[in-house]
C-alpha positions as CSV (number, residue, x, y, z in Angstrom):
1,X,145.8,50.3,97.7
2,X,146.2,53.5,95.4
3,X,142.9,53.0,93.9
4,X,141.5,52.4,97.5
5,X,142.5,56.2,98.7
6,X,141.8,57.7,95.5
7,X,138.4,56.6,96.1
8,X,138.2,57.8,100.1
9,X,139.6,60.6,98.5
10,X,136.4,61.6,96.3
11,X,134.1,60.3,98.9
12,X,135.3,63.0,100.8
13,X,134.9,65.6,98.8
14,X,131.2,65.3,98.7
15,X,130.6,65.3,102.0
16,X,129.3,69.3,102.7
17,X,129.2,71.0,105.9
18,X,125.5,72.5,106.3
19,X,125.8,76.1,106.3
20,X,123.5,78.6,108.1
21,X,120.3,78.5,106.0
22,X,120.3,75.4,105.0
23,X,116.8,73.7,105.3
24,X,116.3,70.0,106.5
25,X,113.5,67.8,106.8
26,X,113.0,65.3,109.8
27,X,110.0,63.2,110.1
28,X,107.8,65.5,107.9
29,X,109.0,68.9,110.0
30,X,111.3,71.5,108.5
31,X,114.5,73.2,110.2
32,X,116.5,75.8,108.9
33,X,120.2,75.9,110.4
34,X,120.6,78.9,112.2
35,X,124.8,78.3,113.2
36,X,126.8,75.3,112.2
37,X,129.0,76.2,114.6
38,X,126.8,76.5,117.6
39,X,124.4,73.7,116.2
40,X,121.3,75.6,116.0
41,X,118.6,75.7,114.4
42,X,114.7,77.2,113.6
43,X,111.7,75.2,113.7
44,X,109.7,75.7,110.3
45,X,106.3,73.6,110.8
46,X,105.7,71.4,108.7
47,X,107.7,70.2,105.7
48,X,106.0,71.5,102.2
49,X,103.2,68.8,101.4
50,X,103.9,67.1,104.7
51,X,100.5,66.7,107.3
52,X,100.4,69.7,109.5
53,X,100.5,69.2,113.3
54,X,97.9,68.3,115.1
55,X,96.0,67.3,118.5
56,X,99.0,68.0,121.5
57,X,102.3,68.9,119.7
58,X,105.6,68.6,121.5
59,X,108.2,71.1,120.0
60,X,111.3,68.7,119.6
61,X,114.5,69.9,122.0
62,X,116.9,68.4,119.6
63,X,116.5,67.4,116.1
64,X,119.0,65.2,114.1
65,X,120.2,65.6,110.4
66,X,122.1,62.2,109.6
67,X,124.7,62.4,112.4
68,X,124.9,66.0,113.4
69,X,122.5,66.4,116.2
70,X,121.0,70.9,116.7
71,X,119.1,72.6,119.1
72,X,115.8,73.7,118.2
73,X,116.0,77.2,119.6
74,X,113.6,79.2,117.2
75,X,110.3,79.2,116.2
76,X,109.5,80.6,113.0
77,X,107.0,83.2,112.9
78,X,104.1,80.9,110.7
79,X,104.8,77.9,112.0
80,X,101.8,76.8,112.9
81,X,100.1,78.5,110.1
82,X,96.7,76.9,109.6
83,X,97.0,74.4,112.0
84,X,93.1,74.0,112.3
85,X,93.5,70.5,114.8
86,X,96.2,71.7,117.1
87,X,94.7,71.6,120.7
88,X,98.1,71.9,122.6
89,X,101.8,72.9,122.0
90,X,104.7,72.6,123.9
91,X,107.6,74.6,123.7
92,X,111.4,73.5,124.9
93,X,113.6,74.6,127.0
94,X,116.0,75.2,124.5
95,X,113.3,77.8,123.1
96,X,114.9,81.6,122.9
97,X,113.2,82.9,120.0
98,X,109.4,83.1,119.1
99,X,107.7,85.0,116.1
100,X,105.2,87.3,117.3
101,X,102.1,87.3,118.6
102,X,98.8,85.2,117.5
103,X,100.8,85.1,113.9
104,X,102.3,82.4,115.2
105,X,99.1,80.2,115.7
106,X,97.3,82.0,112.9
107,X,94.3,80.2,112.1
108,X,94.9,78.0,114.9
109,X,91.3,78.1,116.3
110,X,91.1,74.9,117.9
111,X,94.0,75.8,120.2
112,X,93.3,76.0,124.0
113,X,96.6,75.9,125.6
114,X,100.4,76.8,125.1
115,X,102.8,75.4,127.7
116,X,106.3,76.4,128.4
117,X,108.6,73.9,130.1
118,X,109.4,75.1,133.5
119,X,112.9,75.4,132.7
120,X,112.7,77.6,129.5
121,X,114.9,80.7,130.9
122,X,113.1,83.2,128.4
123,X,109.4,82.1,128.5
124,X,106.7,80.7,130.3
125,X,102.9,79.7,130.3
126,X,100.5,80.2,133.0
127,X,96.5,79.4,132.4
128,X,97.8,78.0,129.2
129,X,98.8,81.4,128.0
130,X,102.4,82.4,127.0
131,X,104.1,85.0,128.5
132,X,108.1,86.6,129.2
133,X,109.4,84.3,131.7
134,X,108.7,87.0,134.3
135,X,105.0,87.2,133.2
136,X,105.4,91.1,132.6
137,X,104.6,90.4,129.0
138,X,101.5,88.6,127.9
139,X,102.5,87.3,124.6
140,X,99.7,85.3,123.0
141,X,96.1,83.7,124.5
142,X,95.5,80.4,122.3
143,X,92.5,80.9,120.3
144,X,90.0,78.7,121.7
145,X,89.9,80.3,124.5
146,X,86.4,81.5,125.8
147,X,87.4,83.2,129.5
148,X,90.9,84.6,130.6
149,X,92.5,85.6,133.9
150,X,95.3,88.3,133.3
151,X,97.8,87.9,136.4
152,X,98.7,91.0,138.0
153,X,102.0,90.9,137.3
154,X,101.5,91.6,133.6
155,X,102.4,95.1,132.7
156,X,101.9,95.1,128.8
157,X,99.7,93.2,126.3
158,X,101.8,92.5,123.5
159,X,101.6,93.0,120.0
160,X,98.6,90.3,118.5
161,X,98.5,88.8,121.9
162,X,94.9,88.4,121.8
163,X,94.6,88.6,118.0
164,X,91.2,86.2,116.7
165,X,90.3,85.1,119.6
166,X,86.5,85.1,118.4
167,X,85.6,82.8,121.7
168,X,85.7,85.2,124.3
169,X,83.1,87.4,125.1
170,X,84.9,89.9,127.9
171,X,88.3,91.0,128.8
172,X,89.2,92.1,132.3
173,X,92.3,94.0,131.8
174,X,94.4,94.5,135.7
175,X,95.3,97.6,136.7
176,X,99.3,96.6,136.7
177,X,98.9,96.9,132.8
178,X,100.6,100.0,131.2
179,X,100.4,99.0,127.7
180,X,98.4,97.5,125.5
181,X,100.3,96.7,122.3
182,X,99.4,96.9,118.5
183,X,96.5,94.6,117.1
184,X,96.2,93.0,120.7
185,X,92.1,92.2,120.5
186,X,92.1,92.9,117.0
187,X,89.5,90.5,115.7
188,X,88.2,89.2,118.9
189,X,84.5,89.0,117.2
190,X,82.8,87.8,120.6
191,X,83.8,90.7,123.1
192,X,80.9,92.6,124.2
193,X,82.7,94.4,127.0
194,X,86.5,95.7,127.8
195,X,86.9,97.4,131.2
196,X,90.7,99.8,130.8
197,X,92.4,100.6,134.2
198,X,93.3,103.8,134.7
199,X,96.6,102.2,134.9
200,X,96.9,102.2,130.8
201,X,98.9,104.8,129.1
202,X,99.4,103.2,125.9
203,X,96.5,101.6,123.5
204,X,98.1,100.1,120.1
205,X,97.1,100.8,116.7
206,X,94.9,98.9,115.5
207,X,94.5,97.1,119.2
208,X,90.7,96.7,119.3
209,X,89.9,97.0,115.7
210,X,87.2,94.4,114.3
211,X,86.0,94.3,117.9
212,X,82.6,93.7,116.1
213,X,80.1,92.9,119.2
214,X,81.9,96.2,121.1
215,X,79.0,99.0,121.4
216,X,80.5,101.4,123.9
217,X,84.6,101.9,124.6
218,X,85.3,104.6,127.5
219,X,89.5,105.7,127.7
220,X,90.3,106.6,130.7
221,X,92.1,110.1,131.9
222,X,95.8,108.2,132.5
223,X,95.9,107.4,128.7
224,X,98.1,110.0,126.7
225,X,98.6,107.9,123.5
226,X,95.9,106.2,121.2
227,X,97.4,104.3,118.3
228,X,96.0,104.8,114.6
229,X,92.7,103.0,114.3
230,X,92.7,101.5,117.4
231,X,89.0,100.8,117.4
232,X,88.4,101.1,113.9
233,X,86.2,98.6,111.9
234,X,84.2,97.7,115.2
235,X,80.8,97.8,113.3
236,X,78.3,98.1,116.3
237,X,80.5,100.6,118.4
238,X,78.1,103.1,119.0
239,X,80.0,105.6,121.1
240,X,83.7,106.5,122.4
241,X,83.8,108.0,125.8
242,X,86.3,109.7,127.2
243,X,87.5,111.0,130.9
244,X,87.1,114.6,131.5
245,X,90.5,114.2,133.3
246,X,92.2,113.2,130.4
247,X,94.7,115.6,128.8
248,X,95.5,114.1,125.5
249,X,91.5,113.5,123.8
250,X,88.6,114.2,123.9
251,X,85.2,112.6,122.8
252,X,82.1,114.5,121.3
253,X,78.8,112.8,120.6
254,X,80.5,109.6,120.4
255,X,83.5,110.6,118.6
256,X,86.8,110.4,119.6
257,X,89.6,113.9,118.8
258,X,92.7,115.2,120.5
259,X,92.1,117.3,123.2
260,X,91.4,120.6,121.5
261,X,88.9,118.8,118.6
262,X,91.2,120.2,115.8
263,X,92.0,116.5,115.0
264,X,89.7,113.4,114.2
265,X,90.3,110.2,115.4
266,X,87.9,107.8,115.4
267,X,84.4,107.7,114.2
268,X,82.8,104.8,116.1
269,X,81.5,102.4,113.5
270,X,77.9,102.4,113.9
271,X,77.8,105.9,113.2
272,X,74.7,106.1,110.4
273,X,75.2,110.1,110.2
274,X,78.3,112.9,111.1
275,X,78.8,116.5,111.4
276,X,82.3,118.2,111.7
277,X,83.2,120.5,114.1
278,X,84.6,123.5,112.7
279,X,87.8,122.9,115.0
280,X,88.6,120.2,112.9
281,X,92.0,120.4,110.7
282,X,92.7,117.4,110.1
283,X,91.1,113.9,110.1
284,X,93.2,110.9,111.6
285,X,94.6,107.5,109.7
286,X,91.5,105.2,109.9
287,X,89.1,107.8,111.5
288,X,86.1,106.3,109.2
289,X,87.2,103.0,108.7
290,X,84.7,100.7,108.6
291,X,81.8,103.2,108.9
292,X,79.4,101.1,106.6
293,X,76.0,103.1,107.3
294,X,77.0,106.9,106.2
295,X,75.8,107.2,103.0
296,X,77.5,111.6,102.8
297,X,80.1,113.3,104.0
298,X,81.1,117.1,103.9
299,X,84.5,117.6,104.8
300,X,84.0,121.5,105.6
301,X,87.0,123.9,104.1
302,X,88.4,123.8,108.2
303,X,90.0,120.8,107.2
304,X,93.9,120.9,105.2
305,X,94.4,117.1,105.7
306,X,93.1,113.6,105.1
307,X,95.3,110.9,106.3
308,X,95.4,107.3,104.8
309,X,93.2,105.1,105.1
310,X,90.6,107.3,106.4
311,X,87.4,106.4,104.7
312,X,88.7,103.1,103.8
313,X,86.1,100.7,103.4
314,X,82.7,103.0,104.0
315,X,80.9,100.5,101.7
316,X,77.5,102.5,102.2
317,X,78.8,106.1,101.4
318,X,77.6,107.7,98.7
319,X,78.5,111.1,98.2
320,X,81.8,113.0,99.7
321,X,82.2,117.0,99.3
322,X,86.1,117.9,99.3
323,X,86.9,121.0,99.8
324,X,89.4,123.5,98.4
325,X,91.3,123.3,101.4
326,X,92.6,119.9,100.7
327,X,95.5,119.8,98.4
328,X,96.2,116.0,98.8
329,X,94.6,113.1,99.2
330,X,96.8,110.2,100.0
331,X,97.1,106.5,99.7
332,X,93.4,104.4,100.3
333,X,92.1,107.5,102.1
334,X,88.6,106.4,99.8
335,X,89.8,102.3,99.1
336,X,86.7,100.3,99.4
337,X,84.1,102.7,99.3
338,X,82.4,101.0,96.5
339,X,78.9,102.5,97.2
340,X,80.2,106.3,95.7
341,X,78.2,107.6,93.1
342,X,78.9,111.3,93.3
343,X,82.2,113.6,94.4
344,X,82.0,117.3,94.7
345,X,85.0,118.6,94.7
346,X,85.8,122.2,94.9
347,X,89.6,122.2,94.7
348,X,90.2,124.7,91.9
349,X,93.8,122.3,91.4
350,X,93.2,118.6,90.8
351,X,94.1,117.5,94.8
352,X,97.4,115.1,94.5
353,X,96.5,111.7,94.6
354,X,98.5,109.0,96.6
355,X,98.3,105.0,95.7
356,X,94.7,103.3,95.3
357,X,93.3,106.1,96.7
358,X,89.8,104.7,95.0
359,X,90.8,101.1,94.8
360,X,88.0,99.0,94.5
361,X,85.9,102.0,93.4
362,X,84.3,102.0,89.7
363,X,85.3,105.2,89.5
364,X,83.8,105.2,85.5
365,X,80.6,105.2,87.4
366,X,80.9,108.1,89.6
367,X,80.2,111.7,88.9
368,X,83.0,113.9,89.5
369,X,81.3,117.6,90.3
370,X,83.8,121.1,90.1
371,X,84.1,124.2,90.2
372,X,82.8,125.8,86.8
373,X,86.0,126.6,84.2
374,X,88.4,124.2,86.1
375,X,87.4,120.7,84.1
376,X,90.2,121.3,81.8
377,X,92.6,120.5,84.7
378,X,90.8,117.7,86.1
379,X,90.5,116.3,82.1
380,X,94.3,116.1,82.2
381,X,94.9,114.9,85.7
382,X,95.8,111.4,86.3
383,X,92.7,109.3,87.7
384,X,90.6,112.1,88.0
385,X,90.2,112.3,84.4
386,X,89.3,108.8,84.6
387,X,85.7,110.0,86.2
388,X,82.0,111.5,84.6
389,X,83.3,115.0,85.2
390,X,80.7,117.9,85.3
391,X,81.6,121.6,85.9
392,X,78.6,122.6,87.9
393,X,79.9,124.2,91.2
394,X,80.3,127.9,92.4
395,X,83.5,128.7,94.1
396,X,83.5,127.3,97.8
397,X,82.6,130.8,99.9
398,X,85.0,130.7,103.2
399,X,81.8,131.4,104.8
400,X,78.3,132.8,105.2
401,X,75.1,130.6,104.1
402,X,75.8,131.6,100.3
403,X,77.2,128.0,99.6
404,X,74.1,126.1,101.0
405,X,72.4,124.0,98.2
406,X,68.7,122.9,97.8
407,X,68.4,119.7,97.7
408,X,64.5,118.6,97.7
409,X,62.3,118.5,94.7
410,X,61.6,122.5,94.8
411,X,64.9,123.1,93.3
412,X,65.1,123.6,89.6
413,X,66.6,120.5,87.5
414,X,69.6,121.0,85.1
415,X,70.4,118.2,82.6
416,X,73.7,117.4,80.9
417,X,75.1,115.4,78.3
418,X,77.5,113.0,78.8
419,X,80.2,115.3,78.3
420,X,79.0,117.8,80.7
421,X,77.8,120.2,78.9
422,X,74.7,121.6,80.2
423,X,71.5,121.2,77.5
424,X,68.3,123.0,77.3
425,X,65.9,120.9,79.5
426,X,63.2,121.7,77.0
427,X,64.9,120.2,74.0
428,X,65.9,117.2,74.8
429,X,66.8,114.5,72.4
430,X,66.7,110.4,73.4
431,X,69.4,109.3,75.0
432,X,71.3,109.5,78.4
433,X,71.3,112.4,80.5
434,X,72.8,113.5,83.7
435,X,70.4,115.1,85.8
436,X,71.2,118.0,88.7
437,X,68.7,118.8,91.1
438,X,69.9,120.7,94.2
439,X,72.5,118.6,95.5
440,X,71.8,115.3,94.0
441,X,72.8,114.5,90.3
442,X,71.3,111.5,88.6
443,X,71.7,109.6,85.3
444,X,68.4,109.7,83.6
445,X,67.3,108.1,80.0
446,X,65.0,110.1,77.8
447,X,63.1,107.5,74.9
């Protein structure tokens, strides 16, 4: 008998209570407890190595773990990550916590419907859509969807909610909406058309960005705040239109600024050419991202700031004057330009560089031009020194047409060595030469 409950003994002292965090697998699905105490826990998708869900997927209401039964009342944000044969889902009533957006059917692109028992009390489907259970919020259109119908209760799009949908090819936005929320069409490939309400006040960052069938975007006056690349990387957006009633922006030739043109925020993406105003002080997060066809372009000395981002990815440019108004130049203002062969920079002090502001950039390859006696301090500065540098440039004037450069073949060539010191044309030796002429500069091999 004293062996007996010795035994019971250590069988009970293996026995662990799951703690909050714990993971658990149940037929191939993963849960993480939330509360032991409240027997709760999240819904991970599928168990690592296990077959992800496909075809219709019910969301299981309660889950067992040997004889403790929870409540699935979470979804975890990448649940359904990848799922490329999920047609359906259904969510539980149990259901009070969702991750975000289109991230959680990312990839998903054979999904057509989300329902929502009737009796969830915090969400609920409608045209197999999911919304707040009041349908004020839209958040998230599965993404084989090819046509939508927004109810008019819906007063904001939320963040993602549209995010990938490459199937549909217009969006009808009601005039209850307020709000359209970060990244809500980002990515929606197929949309040739997006009427706004004069209803809007709000457009995300990022909310229409990748939009790449989008050729013309008009904002309409009730609109006072445009997010940070909102309609950035849309590459056949041709023009931004703006209502004259609207207090906040502005749009000239196709471009979109604030209302008084002294900042730049978007440059619609098939721009192939662009000329500053000489209002313009600063130019916006993302204002050229995506701008693939401009091959040059001169900031003029009106301008004292470049945001991030805001050439990111210009595969097609070139050549990019800086001028000695801007001091610093911060993180992946030039990240993906991998098309530059030339910067002229007349900053007599090295601008301050932020993180991969040339990522992706062989910035061996490009010629670095200054201002004549100030290659010493680009020599020593961190990633500028890193370029071909060549001291060829006059002091920027603050104005006048005393700074204009010839650039056809009437203007007189100048050849340097690879250390940038200028050589007698007449003289020269074979090997690898820079060539100037006007305001192009070319490497040039003499046999």
């Amino acid at each position: 008998m004293k062996k007996f409950l010795l035994l019971f003994m250590a069988v009970l002292t293996l026995v662990v209570t799951a703690r909050a965090g714990d993971r658990f697998t149940v037929d191939n699905l993963s849960y993480t407890v939330i509360s032991e105490e409240n027997k709760t826990v999240i819904f991970n998708g599928a168990a690592s190595g296990a077959e992800k869900p496909k075809g219709k997927f019910i969301i299981p209401q309660i889950v067992a773990n040997g004889s403790t039964r929870y409540m699935v009342t979470q979804i975890d944000t990448y649940a359904f990550d990848g799922c490329e044969d999920l047609t359906s889902v259904t969510i539980p009533s149990t259901v009070t916590t969702l991750g975000i957006g289109n991230n959680l059917f990312s990839n998903c692109q054979n999904l057509s419907e989300i329902i929502v028992a009737e009796d969830n009390a915090t969400f609920s489907s409608f045209n197999g859509m999911l919304f707040d259970k009041n349908k004020k919020t839209l958040l998230c259109c599965p993404r084989a969807k090819e046509s939508v119908e927004i109810p008019n209760s819906v007063t904001e799009i939320g963040f993602s909610a549209f995010l990938g949908c490459s199937s549909l090819t217009s969006v009808t936005i009601p005039n209850s909406v307020i709000k359209i929320g970060m990244d809500a069409f980002s990515g929606c490939s197929g949309v040739t058309s997006v009427t706004i309400p004069n209803s809007v006040t709000e457009i995300g960052s990022t909310a229409f960005s990748r939009c790449s069938s989008l050729t013309s975007f008009t904002i309409p006056g009730s609109v006072t705040l445009v997010g940070a690349g909102a309609l950035s990387n849309c590459s056949r957006l041709e023009e931004i239109i703006v209502a004259e009633d609207n207090s906040n922006y502005c749009s000239l030739d196709g471009v979109l600024y604030n209302k008084n043109q002294t900042t730049l925020r978007q440059v619609p993406g098939a721009k192939k050419s662009y000329e500053f105003p000489n209002s313009v002080t600063e130019i916006g997060m993302y204002a050229f991202s995506g701008c693939s066809g401009l091959n040059s372009v001169t900031i003029p000395n009106s301008v004292t700031k470049i945001s991030t981002s805001a050439f990111r990815g210009c595969t097609g440019l070139t050549s990019v004057t800086i001028p000695n108004s801007v001091t610093i130049i911060p993180s992946d203002a030039f990240s993906g330009c991998s098309g530059l062969t030339s910067i002229y920079c007349y900053a007599i002090n090295p601008p301050a560089l932020g993180s991969h502001v040339f990522n992706n950039v062989n910035i061996s390859n490009v010629i670095l031009h200054v201002v004549k006696g100030c290659e010493t301090a680009y020599q020593e500065a961190n990633t500028w020194k890193e370029f071909f540098i060549m001291a060829d440039l006059n002091p920027q004037p603050e104005s006048g047409i005393e700074g204009i450069m010839a650039d056809g073949s009437d203007a007189p060539a100048e050849y340097y060595n690879l250390n940038g010191v200028r050589v007698n044309a007449d003289n020269l030796t074979p090997g690898l030469y820079i060539k100037r002429q006007g305001g192009k500069a070319t490497k040039v091999l003499v046999k």
